[in-house]
C-alpha distance (Angstrom), angle and dihedral (degrees) to the residues before:
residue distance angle dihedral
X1 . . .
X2 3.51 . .
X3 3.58 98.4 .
X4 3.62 91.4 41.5
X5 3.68 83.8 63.9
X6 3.80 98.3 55.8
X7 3.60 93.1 44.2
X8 4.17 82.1 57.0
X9 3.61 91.3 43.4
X10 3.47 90.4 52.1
X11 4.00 97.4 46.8
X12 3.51 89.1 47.6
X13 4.58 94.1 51.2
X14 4.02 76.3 52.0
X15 3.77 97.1 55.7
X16 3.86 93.4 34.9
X17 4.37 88.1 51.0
X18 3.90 87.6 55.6
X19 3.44 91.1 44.4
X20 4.15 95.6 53.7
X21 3.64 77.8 43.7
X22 3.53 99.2 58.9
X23 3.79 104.6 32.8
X24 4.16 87.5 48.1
X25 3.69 86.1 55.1
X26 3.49 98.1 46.2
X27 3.93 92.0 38.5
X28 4.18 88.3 56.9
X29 3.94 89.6 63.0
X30 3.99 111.8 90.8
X31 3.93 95.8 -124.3
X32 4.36 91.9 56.5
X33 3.64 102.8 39.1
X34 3.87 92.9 132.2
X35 4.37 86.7 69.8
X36 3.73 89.6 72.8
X37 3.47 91.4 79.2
X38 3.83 95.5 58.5
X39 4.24 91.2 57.7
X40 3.99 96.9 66.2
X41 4.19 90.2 58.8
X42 4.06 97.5 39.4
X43 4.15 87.0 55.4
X44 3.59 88.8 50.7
X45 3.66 93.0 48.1
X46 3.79 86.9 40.5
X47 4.12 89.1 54.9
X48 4.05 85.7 50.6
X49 3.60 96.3 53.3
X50 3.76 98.1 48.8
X51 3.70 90.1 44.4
X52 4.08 87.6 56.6
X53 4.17 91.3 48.3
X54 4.00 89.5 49.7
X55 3.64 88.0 43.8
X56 4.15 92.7 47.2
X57 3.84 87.4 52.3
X58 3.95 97.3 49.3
X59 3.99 83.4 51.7
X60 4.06 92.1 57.1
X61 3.61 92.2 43.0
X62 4.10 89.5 49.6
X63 3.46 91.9 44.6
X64 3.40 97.0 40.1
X65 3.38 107.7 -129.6
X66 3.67 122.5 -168.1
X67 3.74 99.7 -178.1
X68 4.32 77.4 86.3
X69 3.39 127.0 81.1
X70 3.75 101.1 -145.8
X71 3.95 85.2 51.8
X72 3.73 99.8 58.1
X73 3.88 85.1 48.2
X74 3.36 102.9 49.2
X75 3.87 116.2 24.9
X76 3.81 141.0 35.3
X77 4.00 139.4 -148.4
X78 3.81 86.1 -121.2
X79 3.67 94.2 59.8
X80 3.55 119.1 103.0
X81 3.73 120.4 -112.9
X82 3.74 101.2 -102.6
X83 3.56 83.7 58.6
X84 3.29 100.8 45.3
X85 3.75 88.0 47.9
X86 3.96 103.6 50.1
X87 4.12 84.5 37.2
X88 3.66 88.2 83.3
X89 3.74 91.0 75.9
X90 4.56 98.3 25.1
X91 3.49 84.4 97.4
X92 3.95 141.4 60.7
X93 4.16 105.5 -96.6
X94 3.80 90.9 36.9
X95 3.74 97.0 49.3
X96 4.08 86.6 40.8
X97 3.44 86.1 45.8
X98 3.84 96.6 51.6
X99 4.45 84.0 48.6
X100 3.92 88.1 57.2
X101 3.77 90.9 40.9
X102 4.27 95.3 45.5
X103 4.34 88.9 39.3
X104 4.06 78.1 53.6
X105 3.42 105.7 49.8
X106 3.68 88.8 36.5
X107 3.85 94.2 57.5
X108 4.41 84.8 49.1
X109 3.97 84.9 58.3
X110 3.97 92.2 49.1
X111 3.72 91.1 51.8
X112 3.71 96.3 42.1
X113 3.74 102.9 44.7
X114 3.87 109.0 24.1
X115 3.80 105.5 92.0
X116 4.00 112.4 142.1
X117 3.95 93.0 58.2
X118 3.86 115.5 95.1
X119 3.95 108.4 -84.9
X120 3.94 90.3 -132.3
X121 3.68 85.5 53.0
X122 3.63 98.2 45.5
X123 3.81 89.4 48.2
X124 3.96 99.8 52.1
X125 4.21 78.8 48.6
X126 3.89 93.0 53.4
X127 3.54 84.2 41.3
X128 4.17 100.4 57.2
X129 3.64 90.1 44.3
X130 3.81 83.9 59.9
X131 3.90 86.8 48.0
X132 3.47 87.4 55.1
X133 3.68 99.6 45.5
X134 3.71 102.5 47.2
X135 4.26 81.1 65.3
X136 3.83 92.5 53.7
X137 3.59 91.2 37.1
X138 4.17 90.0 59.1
X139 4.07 89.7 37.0
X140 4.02 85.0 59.3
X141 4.15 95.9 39.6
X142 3.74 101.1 39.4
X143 3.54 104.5 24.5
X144 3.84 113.2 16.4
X145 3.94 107.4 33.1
X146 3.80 105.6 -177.9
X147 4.09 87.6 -171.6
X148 3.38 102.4 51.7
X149 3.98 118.7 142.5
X150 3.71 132.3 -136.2
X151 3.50 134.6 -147.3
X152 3.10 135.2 -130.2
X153 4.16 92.6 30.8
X154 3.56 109.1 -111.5
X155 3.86 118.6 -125.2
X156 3.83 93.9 -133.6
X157 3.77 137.4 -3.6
X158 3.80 131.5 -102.4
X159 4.29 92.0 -115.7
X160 3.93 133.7 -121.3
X161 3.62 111.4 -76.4
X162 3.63 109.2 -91.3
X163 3.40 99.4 -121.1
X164 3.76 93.6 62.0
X165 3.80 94.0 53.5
X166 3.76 88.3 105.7
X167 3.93 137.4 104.5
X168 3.64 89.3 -115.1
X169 3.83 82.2 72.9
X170 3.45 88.3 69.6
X171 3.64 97.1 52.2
X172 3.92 117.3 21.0
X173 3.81 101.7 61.9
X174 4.33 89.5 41.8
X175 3.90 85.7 57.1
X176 3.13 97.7 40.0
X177 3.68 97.7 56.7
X178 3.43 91.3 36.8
X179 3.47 80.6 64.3
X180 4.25 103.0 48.4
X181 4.13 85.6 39.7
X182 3.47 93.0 61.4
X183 3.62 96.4 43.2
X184 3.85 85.2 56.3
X185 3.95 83.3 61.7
X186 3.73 92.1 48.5
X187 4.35 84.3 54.7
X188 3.91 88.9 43.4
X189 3.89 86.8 60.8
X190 3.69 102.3 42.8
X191 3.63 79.7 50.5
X192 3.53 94.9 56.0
X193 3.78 93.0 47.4
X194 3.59 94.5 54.2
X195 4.30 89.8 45.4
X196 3.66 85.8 51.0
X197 3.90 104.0 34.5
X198 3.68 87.5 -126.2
X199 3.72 109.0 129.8
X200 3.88 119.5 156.9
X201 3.45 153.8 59.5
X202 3.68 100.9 -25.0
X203 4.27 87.2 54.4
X204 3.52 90.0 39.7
X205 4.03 92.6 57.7
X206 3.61 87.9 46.0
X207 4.10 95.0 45.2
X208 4.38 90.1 37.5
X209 4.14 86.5 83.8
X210 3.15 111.1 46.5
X211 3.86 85.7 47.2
X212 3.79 93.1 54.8
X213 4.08 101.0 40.4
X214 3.89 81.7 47.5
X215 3.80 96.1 49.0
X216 3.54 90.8 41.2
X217 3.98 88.0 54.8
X218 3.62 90.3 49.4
X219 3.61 97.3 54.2
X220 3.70 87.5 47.4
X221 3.68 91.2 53.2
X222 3.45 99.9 51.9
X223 3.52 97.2 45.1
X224 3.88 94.8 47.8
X225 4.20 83.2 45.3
X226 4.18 94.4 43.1
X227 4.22 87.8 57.3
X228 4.15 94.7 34.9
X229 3.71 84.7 61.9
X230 3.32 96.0 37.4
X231 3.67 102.0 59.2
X232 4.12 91.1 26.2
X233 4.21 96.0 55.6
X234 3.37 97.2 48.6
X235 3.81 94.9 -143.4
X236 4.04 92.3 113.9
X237 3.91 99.2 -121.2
X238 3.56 133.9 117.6
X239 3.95 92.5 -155.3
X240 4.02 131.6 21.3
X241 4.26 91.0 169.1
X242 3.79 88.3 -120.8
X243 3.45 114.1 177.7
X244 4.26 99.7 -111.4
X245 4.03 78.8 49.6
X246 3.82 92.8 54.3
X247 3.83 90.7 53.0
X248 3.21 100.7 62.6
X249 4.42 93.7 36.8
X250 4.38 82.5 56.1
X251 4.22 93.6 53.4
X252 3.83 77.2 48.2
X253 3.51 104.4 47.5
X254 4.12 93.3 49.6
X255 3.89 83.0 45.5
X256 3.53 97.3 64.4
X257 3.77 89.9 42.5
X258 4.10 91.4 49.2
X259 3.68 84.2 38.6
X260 4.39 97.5 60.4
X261 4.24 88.3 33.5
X262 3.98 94.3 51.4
X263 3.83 83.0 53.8
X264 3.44 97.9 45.1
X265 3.91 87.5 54.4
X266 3.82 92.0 43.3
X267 3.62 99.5 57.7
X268 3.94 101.5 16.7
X269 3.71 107.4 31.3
X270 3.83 89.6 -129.6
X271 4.00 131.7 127.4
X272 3.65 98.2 28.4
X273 3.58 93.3 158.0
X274 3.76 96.0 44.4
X275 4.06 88.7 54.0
X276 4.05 90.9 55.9
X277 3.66 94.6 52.8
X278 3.84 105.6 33.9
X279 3.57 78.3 49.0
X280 4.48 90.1 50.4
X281 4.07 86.5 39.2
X282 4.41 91.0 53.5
X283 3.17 93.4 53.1
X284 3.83 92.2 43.2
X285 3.70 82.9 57.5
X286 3.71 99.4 54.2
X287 3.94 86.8 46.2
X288 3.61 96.1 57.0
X289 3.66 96.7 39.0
X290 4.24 81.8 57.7
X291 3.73 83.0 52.0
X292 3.46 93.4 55.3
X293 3.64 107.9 38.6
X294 3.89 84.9 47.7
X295 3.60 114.9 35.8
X296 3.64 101.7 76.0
X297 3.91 95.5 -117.2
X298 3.80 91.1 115.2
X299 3.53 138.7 71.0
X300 3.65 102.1 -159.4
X301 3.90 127.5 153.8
X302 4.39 84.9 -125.6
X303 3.81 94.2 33.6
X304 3.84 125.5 121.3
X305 3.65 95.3 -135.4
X306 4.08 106.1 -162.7
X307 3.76 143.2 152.0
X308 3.82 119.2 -52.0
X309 3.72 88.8 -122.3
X310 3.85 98.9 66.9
X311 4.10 90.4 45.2
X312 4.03 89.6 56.7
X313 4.11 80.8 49.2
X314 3.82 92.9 64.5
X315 3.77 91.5 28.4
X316 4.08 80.7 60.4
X317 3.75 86.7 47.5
X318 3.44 91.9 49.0
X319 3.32 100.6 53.8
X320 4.17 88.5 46.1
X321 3.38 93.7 57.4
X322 3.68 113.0 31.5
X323 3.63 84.9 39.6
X324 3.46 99.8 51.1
X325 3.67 93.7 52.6
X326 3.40 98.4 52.9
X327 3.86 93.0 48.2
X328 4.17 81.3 56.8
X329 3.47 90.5 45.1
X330 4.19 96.5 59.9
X331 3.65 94.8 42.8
X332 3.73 92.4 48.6
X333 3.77 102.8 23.7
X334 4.08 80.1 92.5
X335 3.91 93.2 58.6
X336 3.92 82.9 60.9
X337 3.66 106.4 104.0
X338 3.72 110.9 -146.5
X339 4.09 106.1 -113.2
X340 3.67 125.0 -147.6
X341 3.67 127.5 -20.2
X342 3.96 127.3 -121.9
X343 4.06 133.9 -178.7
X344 3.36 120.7 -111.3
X345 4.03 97.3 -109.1
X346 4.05 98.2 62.6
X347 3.62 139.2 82.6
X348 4.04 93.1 -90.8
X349 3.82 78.3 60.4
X350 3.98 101.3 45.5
X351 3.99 84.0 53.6
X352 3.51 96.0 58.2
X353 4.03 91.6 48.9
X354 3.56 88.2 37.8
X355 4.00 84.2 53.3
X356 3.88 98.0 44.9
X357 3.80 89.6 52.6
X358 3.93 87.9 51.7
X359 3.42 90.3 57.6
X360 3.74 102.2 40.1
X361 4.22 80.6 58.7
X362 3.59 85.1 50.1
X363 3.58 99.0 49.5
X364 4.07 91.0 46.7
X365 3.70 87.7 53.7
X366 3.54 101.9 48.8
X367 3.95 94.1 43.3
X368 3.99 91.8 55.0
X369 4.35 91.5 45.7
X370 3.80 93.0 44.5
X371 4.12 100.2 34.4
X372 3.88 97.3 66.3
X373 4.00 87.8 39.7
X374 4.41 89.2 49.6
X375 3.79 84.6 45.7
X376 3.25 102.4 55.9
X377 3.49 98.1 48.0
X378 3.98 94.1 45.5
X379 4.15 85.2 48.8
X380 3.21 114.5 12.2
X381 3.81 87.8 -127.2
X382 3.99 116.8 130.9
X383 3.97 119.1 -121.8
X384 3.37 132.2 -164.9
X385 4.40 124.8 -150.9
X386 3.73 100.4 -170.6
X387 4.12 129.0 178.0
X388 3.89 85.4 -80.3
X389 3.55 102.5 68.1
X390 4.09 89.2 37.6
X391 3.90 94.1 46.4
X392 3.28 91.9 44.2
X393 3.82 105.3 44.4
X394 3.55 94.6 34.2
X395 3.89 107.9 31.1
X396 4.10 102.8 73.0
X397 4.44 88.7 50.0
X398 3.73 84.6 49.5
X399 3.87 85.0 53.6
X400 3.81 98.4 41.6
X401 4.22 86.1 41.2
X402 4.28 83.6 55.9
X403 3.86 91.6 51.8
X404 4.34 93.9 50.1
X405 3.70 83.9 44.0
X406 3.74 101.4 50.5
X407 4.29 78.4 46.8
X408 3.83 97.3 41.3
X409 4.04 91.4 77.9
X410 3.27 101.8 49.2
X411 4.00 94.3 48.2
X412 3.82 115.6 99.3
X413 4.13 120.2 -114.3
X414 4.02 106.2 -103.6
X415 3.85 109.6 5.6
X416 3.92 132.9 1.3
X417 3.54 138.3 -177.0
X418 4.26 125.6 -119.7
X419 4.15 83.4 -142.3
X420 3.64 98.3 67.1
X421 3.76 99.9 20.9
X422 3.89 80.9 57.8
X423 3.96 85.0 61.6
X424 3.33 91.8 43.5
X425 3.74 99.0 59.6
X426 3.70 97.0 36.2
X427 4.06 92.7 96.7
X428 3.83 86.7 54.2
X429 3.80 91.7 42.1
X430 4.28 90.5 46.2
X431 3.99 92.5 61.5
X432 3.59 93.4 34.0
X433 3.86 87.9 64.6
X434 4.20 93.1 32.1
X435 4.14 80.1 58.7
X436 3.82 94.4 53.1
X437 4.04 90.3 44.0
X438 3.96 92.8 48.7
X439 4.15 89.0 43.7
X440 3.78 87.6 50.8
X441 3.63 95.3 52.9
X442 3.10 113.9 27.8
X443 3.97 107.9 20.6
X444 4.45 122.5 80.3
X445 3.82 115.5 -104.7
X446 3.83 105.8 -69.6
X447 3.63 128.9 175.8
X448 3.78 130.0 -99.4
X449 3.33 102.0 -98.8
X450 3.50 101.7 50.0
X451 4.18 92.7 39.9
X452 4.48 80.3 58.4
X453 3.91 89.0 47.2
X454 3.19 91.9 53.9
X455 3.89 115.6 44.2
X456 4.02 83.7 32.8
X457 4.00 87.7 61.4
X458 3.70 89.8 54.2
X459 3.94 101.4 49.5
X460 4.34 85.1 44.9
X461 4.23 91.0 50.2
X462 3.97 78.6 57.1
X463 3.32 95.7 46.3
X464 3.62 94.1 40.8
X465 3.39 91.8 72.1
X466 3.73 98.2 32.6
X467 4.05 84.8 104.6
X468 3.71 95.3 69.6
X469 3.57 99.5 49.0
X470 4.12 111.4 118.9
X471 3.77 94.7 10.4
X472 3.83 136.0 115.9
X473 4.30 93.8 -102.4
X474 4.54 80.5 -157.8
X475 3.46 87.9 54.6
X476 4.39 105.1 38.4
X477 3.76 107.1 108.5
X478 3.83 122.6 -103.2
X479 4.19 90.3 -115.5
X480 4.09 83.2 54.7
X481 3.89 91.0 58.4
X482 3.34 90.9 41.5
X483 3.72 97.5 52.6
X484 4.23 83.9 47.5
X485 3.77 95.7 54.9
X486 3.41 96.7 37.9
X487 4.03 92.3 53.8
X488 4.10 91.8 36.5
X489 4.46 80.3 53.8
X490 4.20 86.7 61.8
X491 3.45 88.6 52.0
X492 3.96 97.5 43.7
X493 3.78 88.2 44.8
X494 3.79 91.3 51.1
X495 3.39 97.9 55.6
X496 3.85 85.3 54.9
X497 3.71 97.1 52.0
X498 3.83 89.0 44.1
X499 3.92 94.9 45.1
X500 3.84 91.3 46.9
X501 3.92 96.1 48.2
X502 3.74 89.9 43.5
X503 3.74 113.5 42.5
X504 3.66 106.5 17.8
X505 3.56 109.9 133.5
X506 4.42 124.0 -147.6
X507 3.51 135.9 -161.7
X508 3.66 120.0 -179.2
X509 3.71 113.8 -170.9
X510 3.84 153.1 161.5
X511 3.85 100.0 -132.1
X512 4.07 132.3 -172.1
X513 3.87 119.2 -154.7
X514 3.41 106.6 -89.7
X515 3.89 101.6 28.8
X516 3.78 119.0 113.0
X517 4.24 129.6 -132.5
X518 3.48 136.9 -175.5
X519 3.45 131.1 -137.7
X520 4.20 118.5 174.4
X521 3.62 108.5 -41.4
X522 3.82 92.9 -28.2
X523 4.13 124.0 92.3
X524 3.51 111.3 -160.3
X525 3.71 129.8 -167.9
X526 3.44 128.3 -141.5
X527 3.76 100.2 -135.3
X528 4.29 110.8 172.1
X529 3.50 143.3 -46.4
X530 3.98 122.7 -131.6
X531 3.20 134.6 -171.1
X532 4.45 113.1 -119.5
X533 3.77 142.0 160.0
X534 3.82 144.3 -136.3
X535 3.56 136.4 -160.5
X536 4.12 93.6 -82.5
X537 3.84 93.6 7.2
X538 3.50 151.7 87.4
X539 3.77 122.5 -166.3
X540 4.41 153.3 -175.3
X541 3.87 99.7 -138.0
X542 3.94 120.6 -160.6
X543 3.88 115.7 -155.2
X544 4.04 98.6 -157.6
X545 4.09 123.0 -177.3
X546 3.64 112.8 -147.8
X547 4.23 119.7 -171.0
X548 3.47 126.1 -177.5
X549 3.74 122.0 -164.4
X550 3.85 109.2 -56.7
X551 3.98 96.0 -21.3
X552 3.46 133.5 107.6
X553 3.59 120.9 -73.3
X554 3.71 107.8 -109.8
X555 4.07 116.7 -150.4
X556 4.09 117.0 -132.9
X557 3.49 125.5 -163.6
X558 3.96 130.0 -169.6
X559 3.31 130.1 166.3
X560 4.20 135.4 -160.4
X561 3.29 106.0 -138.6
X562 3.89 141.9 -158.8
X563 4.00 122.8 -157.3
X564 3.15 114.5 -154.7
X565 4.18 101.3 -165.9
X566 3.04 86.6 77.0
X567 3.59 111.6 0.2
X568 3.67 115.0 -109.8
X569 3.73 137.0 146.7
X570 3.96 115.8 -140.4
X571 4.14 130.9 160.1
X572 3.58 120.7 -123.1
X573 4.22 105.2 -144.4
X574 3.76 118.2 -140.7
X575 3.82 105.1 -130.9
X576 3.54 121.6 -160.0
X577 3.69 116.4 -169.4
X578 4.02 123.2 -170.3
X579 3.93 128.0 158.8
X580 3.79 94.4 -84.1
X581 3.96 106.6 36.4
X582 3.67 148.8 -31.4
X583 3.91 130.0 -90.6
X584 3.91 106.4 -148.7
X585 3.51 118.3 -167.0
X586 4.30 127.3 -174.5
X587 3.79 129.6 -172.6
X588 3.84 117.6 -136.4
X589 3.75 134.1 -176.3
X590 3.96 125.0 -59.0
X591 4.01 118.4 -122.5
X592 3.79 127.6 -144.4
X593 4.00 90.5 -84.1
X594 3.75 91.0 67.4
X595 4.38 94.6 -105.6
X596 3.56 124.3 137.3
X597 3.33 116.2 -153.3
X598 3.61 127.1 -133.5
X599 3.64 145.7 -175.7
X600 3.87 122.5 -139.2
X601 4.12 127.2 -173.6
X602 3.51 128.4 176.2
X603 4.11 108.6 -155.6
X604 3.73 107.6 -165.7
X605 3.91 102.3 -148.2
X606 4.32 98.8 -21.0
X607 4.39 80.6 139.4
X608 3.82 82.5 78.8
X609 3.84 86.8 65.5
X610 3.55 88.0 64.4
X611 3.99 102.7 30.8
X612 4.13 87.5 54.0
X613 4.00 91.2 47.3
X614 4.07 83.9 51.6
X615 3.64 98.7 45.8
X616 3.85 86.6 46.7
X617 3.36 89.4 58.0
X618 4.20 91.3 43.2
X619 3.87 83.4 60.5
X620 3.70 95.7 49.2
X621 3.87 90.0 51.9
X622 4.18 92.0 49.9
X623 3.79 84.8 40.7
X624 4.09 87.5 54.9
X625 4.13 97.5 36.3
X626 4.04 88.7 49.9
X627 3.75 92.4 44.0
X628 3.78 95.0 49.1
X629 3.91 97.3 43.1
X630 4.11 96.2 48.4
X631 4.04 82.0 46.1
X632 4.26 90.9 47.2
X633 4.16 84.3 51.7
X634 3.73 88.4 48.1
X635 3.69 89.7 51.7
X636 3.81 93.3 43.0
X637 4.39 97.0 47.3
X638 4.59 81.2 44.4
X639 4.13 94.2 45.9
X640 3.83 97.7 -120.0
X641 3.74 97.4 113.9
X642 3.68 121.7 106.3
């Protein structure tokens, strides 16, 4: 019965979403004003419901239940529990299902805890996040049934894929979603502005976040993804611009734009219009990254690949929604009065080039995913978008986008002067130039776009912190810290990237036990292979001694592994982590002559990749806690806080 129960659950979030939808529609017309008050209560109920279906569907994959068809396809009695736990959503109706469940509960929070924005306003919101519900809610009935039975009962089911049985399973796709869901909320109130003619500060403030708790789940999905496939592959990179990675770097990318504009409007009452449509083109984003992931056009190691027929679903959804919204926004786009004006040389300014870079990124990363896919099905001919057209196109705006933002926080609101700004920025500009002069003479031949990372990470870790020079630290606001660490994390995670692409170190090889190779500063010795097993698993296991210098020898272990539920082969890498780098070691097939062979990198410093996308994150969250206490004491000192 428990799946019986979702399923209700679930019918009953879709009938409640197109009732919120109807009554706030029929509540914003002058003559039935008293139905608004019947749409805050059906979201909440609507949240509840969803949260009972996702709940029903983690029980069936725990319990493993093979009365349900998604069950016998995608777990296994012999899996362990974590895996049997965060299998409910490694697969396409779970993880859809956990989107309509998160965009539900999400909705219940806007209803319950948003008070100071106008009610019309807050209805027309309440009411596009119904609007875009009811679509997900007929994808999942119709087209993507998550409870589904089978008949006759199965004795045993086919087994996660292999490559998911990992504890990033349990946390990538959550933040990620996390992430797209609550940039759905951000589209719901544009949306609600435009309905309502009721752009500015007072939306903005409401919007700002959702923005920032779903950029800040972004960045922590993409981080926790970029190092799950990096250690999982085997291929020693933390990012190969494959397609499912691009669509989740574009929801990103207009993010951070939406996420500087919405404060801009917030606090300065400036780029109204920008707001509304980096809020339409984030969502847009997040759509077509859905598309992508799920539409079966990709062949990706972390795809869901899946009939054609579902993709042209959320293609159709797609082009409702994103559609839609920017039909609303030209015919209302005029209504938008134009907010507060700003010079060119202040930090107003620096946002909007800070923006337009954003989105020149975003439009270079969108054209090389979707190109090869519009080719192919306009000629049937097979392209390929590799790291060179990406680093290329998209590497030297990243660099000029680091430069405005190290600038951008040390620019005044309104109107600035080059003289002092000049000052301002020499620090930043000092070390910058100290960098290239220590590179040049002391540093090996490296190529240009590493050499930039690098010397422009140092002068933005100076200006970073530029902000909090001269002022009482006890007394800086949260959102000020936040803004530091966040900035100081693109500098810590560009001196990663640089490092890694400049000095790593490989040694390919065809090793017998016993023979030594070095890799960097590190000798390692190939020391045996035996044969083990797991709980679903059977694996080759090298045992590999690594010195360096005078310290202790450090043991490494990696494994190539077969699954048998269902059968797949995957590498486990060794990683070896010390203060300045990581040794990563893979074990590859064995040849007639009795050699192994095995791939060794050294990575001078590529942790920082990692440590800079976490302390972006860090800044995000102070950003978000200071933001929501000052606006909790505004509420309490105005009398709107319950």
């Amino acid at each position: 019965m428990i799946a019986e129960t979702g399923l209700a659950a679930l019918w009953l979030a879709a009938a409640l979403a197109g009732f919120q939808l109807l009554m706030a529609v029929l509540g914003l017309t002058p003559a039935r004003g008293g139905l608004m008050a019947a749409v805050r209560p059906v979201a909440v109920v609507q949240g509840v419901l969803t949260a009972i279906a996702f709940t029903c569907l983690i029980i069936v994959f725990v319990q493993v239940d093979l009365s349900v068809k998604l069950v016998v396809a995608n777990n296994h009695s012999a899996k362990p529990l974590l895996y049997r736990f965060a299998g409910a959503w490694g697969n396409h109706e779970g993880s859809m299902l956990m989107w309509v469940t998160i965009l539900g509960v999400a909705g219940a929070a806007v209803a319950l805890f948003e008070r100071k924005l106008n009610e019309r306003t807050l209805i027309a919101t309440l009411a596009a996040q119904a609007f875009i519900g009811l679509g997900f809610y007929a994808f999942l009935l119709f087209a993507s049934n998550p409870f589904e039975r089978v008949f006759p009962v199965p004795a045993e089911g086919n087994g996660l894929n292999p490559l998911l049985q990992d504890p990033g399973l349990a946390f990538h796709p959550p933040t990620l979603y996390l992430g797209y869901v609550g940039l759905s909320v951000a589209f719901s109130f544009a949306v609600g502005a435009l309905v309502t003619r009721d752009v500015g500060p007072a939306f903005a403030r409401a919007m700002r976040p959702w923005v920032l708790a779903a950029w800040i789940m972004l960045t922590l999905g993409i981080t926790a993804g970029s190092y799950w496939a990096y250690y999982e592959l085997g291929w020693g990179g933390w990012w190969f611009w494959d397609p499912v990675e691009n669509a989740s770097l574009m929801p990103w990318l207009a993010a951070t734009a939406l996420l500087h504009s919405v404060t801009v409007l917030a606090t300065r009452d400036g780029l109204r219009a920008w707001t509304v449509m980096l809020a339409v083109v984030a969502f847009s984003m997040s759509m077509v990254g859905t598309f992508l992931v799920r539409s079966g056009i990709l062949t990706s190691v972390h795809a869901f690949a899946v009939d054609p027929q579902r993709g042209a679903f959320i293609l159709g959804l797609l082009v409702l929604y994103i559609g839609g919204a920017l039909t609303l926004f030209g015919l209302r786009v005029g209504t938008v009065k134009e907010g507060s004006q700003f010079e060119a040389v202040s930090r107003e300014g620096a946002l909007v080039v800070n923006n337009l870079m954003l989105s020149a990124i975003l439009g270079v990363v969108l054209v090389g995913t979707l190109y090869p896919l519009m080719a192919e099905a306009m000629t049937g001919e097979k392209l390929s978008v590799g790291p060179p057209y990406f680093n290329s196109a998209a590497g030297p705006i990243a660099l000029l986008l680091v430069v405005v933002m190290a600038a951008g926080p040390l620019l005044r609101w309104r109107r600035d002067d080059w003289k002092p700004l000049v000052m301002r920025l020499a620090p930043a500009a000092l070390l910058t130039a100290l960098a290239l002069l220590a590179l040049s003479i002391f540093g090996p031949p490296i190529g240009i776009f590493p050499l930039l990372g690098l010397i422009l990470a140092a002068g933005v870790a100076v200006a970073s912190i530029a902000p909090l020079w001269k002022r009482n630290l006890r007394r800086t606001p949260l959102h000020i810290w936040g803004m530091v660490i966040a900035h100081l994390g693109v500098a810590v995670t560009l001196v990663g990237m640089a490092s890694e692409t400049a000095f790593t170190k490989e040694t390919l090889v065809a090793a017998r036990p016993g023979e030594t190779h070095d890799v960097g500063p590190w000798s390692v010795r190939f020391d045996r292979v035996d044969p083990v097993a797991g709980p679903n698993w059977t694996a080759i296991e090298a045992t590999l001694t690594a010195t360096r210098g005078t310290s202790a020898p450090k043991t490494l272990i990696t494994q190539a592994r077969m699954f048998y539920a269902p059968p797949t082969e995957t590498n486990e890498a060794s990683i070896t982590s010390v203060l300045d780098g990581q040794l990563y070691v893979v074990l590859g097939n064995a040849d007639d002559q009795g050699r192994w062979q095995l791939r060794l990198w050294w990575k001078p410093w590529v942790t920082l990749i990692w440590l800079g996308g976490g302390l972006i994150a860090l800044g995000g969250l102070l950003s978000l806690i200071g933001r929501v206490l000052r606006e909790r004491r505004s509420q309490r000192a105005e009398g709107y806080y319950i």
